[in-house]
C-alpha positions in Angstrom: -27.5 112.5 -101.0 -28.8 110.4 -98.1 -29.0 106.7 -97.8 -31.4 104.8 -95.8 -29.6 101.8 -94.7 -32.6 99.3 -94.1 -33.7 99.8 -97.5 -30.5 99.8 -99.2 -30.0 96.3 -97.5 -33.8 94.9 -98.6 -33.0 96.4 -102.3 -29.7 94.6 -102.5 -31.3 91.8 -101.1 -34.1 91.4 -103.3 -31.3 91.8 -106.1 -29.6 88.9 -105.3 -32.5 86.7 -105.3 -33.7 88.1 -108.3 -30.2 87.2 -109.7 -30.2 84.0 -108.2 -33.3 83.1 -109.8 -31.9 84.1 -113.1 -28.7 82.0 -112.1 -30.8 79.0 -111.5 -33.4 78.9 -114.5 -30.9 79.6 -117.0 -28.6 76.4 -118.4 -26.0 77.9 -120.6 -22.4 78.5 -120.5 -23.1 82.0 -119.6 -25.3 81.5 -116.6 -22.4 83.5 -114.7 -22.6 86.4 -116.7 -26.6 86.8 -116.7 -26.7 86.5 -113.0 -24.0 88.7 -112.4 -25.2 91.6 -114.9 -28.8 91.3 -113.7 -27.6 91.8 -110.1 -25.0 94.8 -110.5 -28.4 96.3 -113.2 -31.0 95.6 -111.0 -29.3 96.5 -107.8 -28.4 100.1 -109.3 -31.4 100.9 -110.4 -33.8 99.6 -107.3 -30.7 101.1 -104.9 -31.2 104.4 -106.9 -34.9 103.9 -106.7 -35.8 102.8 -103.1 -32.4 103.3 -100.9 -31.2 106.6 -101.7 -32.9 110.3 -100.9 -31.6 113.7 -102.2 -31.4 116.7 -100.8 -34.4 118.2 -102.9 -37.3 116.9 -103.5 -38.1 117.3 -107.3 -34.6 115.5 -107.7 -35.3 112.9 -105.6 -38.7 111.8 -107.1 -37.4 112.2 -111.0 -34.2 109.7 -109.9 -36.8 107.5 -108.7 -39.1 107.5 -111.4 -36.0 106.9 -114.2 -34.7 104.1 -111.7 -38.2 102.7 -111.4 -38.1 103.1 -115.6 -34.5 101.4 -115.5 -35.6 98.4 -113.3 -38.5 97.4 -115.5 -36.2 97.5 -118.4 -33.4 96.2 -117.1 -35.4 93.1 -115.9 -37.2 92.8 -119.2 -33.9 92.2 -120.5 -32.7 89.9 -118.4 -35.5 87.6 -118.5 -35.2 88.0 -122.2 -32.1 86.8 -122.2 -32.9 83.6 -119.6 -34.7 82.2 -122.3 -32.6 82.5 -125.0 -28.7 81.3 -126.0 -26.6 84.6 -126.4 -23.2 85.4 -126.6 -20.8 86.9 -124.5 -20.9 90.4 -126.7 -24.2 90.6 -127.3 -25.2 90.7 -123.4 -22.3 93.2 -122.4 -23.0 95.5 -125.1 -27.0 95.7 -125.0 -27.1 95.8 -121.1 -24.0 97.8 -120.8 -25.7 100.6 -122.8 -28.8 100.7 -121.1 -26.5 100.9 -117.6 -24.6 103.9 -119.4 -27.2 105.7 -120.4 -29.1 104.9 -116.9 -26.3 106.5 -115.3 -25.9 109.7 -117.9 -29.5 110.4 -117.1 -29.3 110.2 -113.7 -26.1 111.9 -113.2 -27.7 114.6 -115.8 -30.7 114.9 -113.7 -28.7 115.3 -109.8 -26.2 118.2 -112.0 -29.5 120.0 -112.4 -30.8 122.6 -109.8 -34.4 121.8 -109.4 
């Protein structure tokens, strides 16, 4: 695994505005929450996507293209739930089993010898 600095700092980056934005539009008690889960989401996926290379190249572009997958459905979800009023529960346990199973299929997909 190799990671390109400059883009690991413009996809973080672009992360935190995206979570800022999310932080800003939303006006619920759990504007905290939804900023914080849509950065450490986002940032994983478009980090996984963008700032990291593996060693072959098969792995490399099927990692991208599941993190590329992730990011569009991890911010679907998030601006899904800008707009509405959810609870606490409901947020940790939709987006936090989309993150797990993000991370079973990319972990699944690096144990593989391509």
């Amino acid at each position: 695994m190799k990671i390109n600095f400059v883009k690991l700092i413009i996809a973080i980056a672009l992360c935190l505005l995206i979570a800022y934005g999310f932080y800003s539009f939303h006006e619920s008690v759990n504007k905290n929450l939804l900023s914080l889960g849509s950065f450490v989401f986002l940032a994983a996926t478009l980090v996984m996507s963008i700032g990291v290379s593996f060693e072959l190249p098969k792995t490399t572009t099927n990692i991208r293209v599941v993190s590329g997958i992730f990011f569009i459905v991890a911010l679907v979800s998030n601006v899904a739930f800008s707009f509405i009023n959810f609870s606490t529960p409901v947020y940790v346990i939709i987006n936090g089993i989309l993150f797990l199973v993000f991370i079973l299929i990319i972990f699944t997909i690096n144990r593989a010898m391509q």
